[in-house]
C-alpha positions in Angstrom: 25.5 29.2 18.3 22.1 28.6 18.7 19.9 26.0 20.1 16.3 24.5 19.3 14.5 22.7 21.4 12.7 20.5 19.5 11.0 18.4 21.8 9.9 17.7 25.8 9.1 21.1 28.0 9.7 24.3 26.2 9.5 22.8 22.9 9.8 25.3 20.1 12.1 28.0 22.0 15.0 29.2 20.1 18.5 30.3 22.2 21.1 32.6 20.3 24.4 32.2 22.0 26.3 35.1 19.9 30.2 34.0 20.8 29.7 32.6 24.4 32.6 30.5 25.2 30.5 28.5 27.8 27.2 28.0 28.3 25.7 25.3 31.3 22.6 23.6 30.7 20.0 22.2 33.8 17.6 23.2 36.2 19.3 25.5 38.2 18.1 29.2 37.1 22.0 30.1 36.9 22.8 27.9 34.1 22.6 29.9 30.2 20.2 27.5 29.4 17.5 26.9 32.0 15.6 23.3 31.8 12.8 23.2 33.0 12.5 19.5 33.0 12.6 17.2 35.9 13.9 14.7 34.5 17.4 17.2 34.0 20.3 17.5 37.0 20.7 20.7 38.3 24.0 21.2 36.0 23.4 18.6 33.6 25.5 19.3 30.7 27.8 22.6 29.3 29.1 23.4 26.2 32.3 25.0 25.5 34.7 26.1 23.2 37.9 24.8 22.3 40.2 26.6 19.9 37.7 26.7 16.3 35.5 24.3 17.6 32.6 23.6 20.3 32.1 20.8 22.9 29.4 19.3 24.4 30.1 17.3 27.9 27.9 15.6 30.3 28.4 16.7 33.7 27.9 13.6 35.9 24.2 14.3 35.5 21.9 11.6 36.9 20.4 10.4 33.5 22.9 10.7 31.5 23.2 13.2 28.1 22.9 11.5 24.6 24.4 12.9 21.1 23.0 11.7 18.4 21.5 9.1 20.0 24.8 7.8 21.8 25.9 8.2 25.9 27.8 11.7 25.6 31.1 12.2 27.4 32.8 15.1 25.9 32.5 15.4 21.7 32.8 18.0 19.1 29.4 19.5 18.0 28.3 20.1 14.9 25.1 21.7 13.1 22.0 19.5 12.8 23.5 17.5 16.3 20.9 16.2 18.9 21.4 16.3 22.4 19.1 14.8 24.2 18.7 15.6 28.9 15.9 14.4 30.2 12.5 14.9 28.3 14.0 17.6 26.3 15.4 17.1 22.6 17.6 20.1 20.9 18.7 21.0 17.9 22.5 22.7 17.9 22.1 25.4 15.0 24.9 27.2 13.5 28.0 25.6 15.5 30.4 27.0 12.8 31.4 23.1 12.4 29.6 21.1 9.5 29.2 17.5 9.7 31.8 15.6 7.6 29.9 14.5 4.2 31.3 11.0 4.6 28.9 10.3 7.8 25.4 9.5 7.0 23.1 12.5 7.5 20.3 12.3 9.3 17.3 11.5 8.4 14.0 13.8 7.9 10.4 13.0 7.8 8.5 15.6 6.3 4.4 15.8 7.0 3.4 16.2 3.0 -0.2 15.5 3.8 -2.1 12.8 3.1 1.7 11.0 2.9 4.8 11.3 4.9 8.1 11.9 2.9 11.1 10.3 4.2 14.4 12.7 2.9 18.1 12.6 3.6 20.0 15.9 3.0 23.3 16.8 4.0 23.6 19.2 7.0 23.9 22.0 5.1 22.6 25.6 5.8 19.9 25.1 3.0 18.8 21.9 4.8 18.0 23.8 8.4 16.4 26.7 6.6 12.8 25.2 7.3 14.0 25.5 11.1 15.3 29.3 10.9 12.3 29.4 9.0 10.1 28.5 11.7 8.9 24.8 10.8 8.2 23.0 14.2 9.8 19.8 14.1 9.0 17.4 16.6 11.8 14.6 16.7 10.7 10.8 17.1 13.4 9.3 18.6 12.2 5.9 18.8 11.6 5.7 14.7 15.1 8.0 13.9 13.3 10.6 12.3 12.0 14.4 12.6 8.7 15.6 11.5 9.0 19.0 10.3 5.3 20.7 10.7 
């Protein structure tokens, strides 16, 4: 699995994950995934897996974890999910779960100067290419979309 973050402190930074079964995200400098965002608890959230598939699950954190834009308990991840702690926005990358075709995929704002482009492609592993690739995308969550630069 790995993670971008695409927004908030340490935007840009890319963590591989190579068949962890758990990793813990927050502050504290003995989580997997160090945060260094204020605005995160200590042990803010962990994801872990479960038979085929990985889980993300808020750990009582202070501010609460959003998926996809929605309070996160416990779910299944999938590639091209957002979780969102604190300030920081990441991208999960290469869960080994795709999202199921019948949900609406996201959708991504491309910076196609002097124009934006507003696209919606199915999370496959054509459509994070630009992010392997090295695009910095910068996600707007008020307006729903990423800008890919």
């Amino acid at each position: 699995m790995n993670i971008r973050i695409v927004d908030g402190p340490g935007n840009g930074q890319l963590y591989t994950f190579p068949n962890q079964l758990r990793v813990l995200a927050g502050r504290e400098l003995r989580c997997n995934l160090c945060l260094r965002d204020d605005k995160c608890s200590r042990q803010h959230f962990e994801i872990y897996a479960d038979g085929d598939s990985l889980w993300a699950r808020d750990l009582s954190s202070a501010n609460g974890t959003l998926l996809n834009d929605a309070p996160l308990d416990a779910s299944i991840l999938t590639d091209g999910d957002v979780i969102k702690a604190g300030r920081t926005t990441m991208l999960m990358l290469d869960t080994g779960t795709r999202r199921d075709p019948h949900k609406a995929p996201p959708k991504l704002t491309v910076n196609d100067s002097p124009s934006h482009v507003i696209l919606s492609l199915p999370q496959t592993d054509a459509s994070l290419l630009a992010l392997h690739a090295g695009a910095q995308p910068i996600v707007n969550l008020e307006r729903e979309n990423t800008v890919l630069r």
